[in-house]
Phi, psi and omega in degrees: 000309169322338206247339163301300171299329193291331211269321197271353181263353216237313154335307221272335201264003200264329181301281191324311201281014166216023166273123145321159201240098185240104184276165185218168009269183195266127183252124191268140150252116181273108173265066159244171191297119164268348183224157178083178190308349212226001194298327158306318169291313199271334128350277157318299152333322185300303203282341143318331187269322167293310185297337152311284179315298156354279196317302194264029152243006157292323180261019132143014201100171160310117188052046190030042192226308216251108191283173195217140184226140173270158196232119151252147176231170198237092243274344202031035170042045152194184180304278205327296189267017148312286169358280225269012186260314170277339180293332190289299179316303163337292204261290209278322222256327176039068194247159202283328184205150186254119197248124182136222197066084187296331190224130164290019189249014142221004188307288200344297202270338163293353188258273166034264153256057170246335164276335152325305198252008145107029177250152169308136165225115177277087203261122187247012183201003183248164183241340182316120156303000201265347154328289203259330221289093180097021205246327205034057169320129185236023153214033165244132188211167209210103170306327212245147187310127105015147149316308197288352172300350202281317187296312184300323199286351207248318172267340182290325157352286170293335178272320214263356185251328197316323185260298209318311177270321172267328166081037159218148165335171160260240219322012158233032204236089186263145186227132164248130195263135182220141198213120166313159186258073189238169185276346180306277199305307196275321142335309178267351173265334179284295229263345123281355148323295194286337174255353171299300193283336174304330200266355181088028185271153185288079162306137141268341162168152179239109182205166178221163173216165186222180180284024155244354179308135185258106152289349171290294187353288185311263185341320196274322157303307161301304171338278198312329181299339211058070186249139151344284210224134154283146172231078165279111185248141190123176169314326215207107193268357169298340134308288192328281188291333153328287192314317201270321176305305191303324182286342186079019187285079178253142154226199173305305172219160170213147173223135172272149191226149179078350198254020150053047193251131150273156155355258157347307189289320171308302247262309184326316170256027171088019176223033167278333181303352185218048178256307190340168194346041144291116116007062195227148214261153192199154144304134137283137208247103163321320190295011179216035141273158189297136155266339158323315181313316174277172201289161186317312176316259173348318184270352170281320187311301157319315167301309191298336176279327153314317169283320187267332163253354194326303173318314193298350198206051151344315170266031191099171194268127180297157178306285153012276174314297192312308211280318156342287176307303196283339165290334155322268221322311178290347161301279182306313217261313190260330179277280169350277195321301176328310186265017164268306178303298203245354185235031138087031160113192204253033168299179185303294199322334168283321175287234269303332169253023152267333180288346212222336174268010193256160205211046182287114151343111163311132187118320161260020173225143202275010161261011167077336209254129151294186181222141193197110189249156170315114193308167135299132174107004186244117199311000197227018183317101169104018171260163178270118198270359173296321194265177174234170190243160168289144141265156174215168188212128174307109177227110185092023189095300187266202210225125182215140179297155186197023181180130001290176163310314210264041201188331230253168180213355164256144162255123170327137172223116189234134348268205186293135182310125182346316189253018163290157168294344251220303173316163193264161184267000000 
């Protein structure tokens, strides 16, 4: 008996002695703007990002043991006090990982230097590919879509509508892609060229413009291509749309990409008599998705984020908030634990290779898109190559999602309708 119990004592410390050593509670840094031009997204983003944590100290913490506390600091909608907000989480705040980065016009050189310092860096609201691109990040990951998904999703769009709805081939199918001339703008026009050709559709032009740019000029070169289909990447539809009416530019379809627009905001700038069955790539907003589509988790989690800021935002929970939350949430709910369970605690390098181990289903996360990031040595390392941006199409006065499926709440109606400006005769 004696040498039994010695055996059972010797099991349980041996059992112990291979539990991480997790100090608590896990202190998270939230970096976003609270001041300056971006304070608002980053505001928004912030409350979303709280609300993660919040959730998962409903359940007892990260692996339902170990609670979490947010450290915030304040990116000031600019580099320098990007700079000095993350060093400061870093050095003095000694928080496990840095979550956040509201605007891409400083993200680059703050991850940068966070990877200098050997920190988890969580990028949950900036898009630039100019992050990840060529960086080969081995502790950086970024849940929420790249610029170029703004691009891809919009000709992958076109391929799966090409027979059904137009009843030709994507080679048969000519597309001119045309884009202001910002880093933004031009991101999403190389990456539909480039996912255009994969897919075998016929460019016919390419082109960008700036405020010295002669948009007759311009316009007038699309015309003579003859195109199908328009592809507009930038902010401001109001070139656009000017340029294909004065010219008399008709096609099938047309789509806008990056401007991040409602309804309502078109009819603002005097172009709503010609929104039916435009075409413009949007955040998905969960609070209006079938939630039969996602798995039972993911669609209670929508409710419970619903419930809690809905009051807060009467006119819906900004886009901001959602992808904030759902890259927390896959941080906390999915990451964490893995690298506690299997890499021996919350150093950076155990979250990177519990991140790198991660493997979310479409479907399961409350933005519908899985999650998966780009290995190292990949030109895109450590972005999640899984999610996607929405297309939605003015139908009925509004902008209603119609792509990907397992998101959509419309059915497309292609091509453009008879009495558009826009339509082919």
């Amino acid at each position: 008996m004696r040498s039994f119990l010695l055996l059972a004592a010797a099991a349980v410390l041996a059992g112990c002695a291979t539990q991480p050593a997790i100090e608590q509670p896990i202190r998270i840094g939230l970096l976003y703007d609270s001041s300056g031009a971006f304070a608002a997204s980053g505001g928004a983003a912030r409350v979303g990002a709280e609300l993660a944590i919040e959730m998962i100290n409903q359940r007892g913490g990260v692996a339902g043991r170990y609670r979490v506390v947010a450290v915030s600091g304040d990116s000031g909608s600019n580099t320098a006090a990007a700079l000095a907000a993350a060093e400061k989480l870093v050095r003095a705040d000694k928080v496990v990982a840095v979550v956040g980065l509201s605007s891409s016009s400083y993200a680059p050189p703050v991850v940068d230097r966070l990877e200098s310092l050997g920190a988890l860096t969580w990028v949950t609201s900036a898009i630039d590919n100019a992050v990840f691109l060529d960086k080969n990040r081995q502790l950086t990951f970024r849940v929420l879509v790249g610029t170029d998904s703004f691009g891809t999703v919009s000709v992958r769009y076109l391929q799966a509508m090409a027979q059904p709805r137009l009843g030709k081939a994507p080679r048969d199918l000519r597309l001119a892609v045309v884009n202001e001339s910002h880093a933004f703008a031009q991101a999403i026009a190389d990456a539909n060229v480039s996912e255009a050709k994969k897919l075998g559709f016929a460019i016919v032009f390419t082109g960008s413009y700036g405020k010295d740019t002669s948009l007759a000029d311009l316009f007038a070169r699309v015309k003579a291509a003859q195109p199908d289909i328009v592809l507009h990447a930038g902010y401001d539809p109001v070139p656009l749309w000017q340029s294909m009416r004065s010219q008399d530019i008709r096609v099938l379809a047309m789509l806008g990409q990056g401007m991040n627009q409602t309804a309502q905001s078109f009819r603002d700038k005097g172009l709503g008599a010609d929104l039916e069955g435009f075409h413009t790539t949007t955040g998905i907003d969960p609070a209006a998705l079938d939630l039969t589509r996602l798995t039972p988790a993911a669609a209670a989690t929508v409710r419970q984020v619903t419930a809690a800021l809905g009051p807060r935002y009467p006119g819906g929970i900004p886009n901001f908030s959602w992808s904030a939350f759902n890259a927390t949430w896959v941080l906390l709910d999915d990451v964490l634990p893995r690298a506690i369970a299997r890499h021996g605690g919350l150093a950076p390098q155990a979250i990177a290779a519990a991140a790198r181990e991660t493997d979310i289903a479409e479907g399961a996360t409350v933005l519908g898109h899985g999650v998966g990031f780009f290995p190292p040595g990949h030109v895109l390392a450590g972005q999640n190559e899984r999610a996607y941006t929405g297309v939605s199409q003015a139908i009925g006065g509004e902008f209603r999602l119609v792509y990907p499926p397992i998101v959509a709440r419309a059915q497309p109606a292609m091509p453009y309708p008879g009495l558009s400006p826009f339509a082919r005769r």
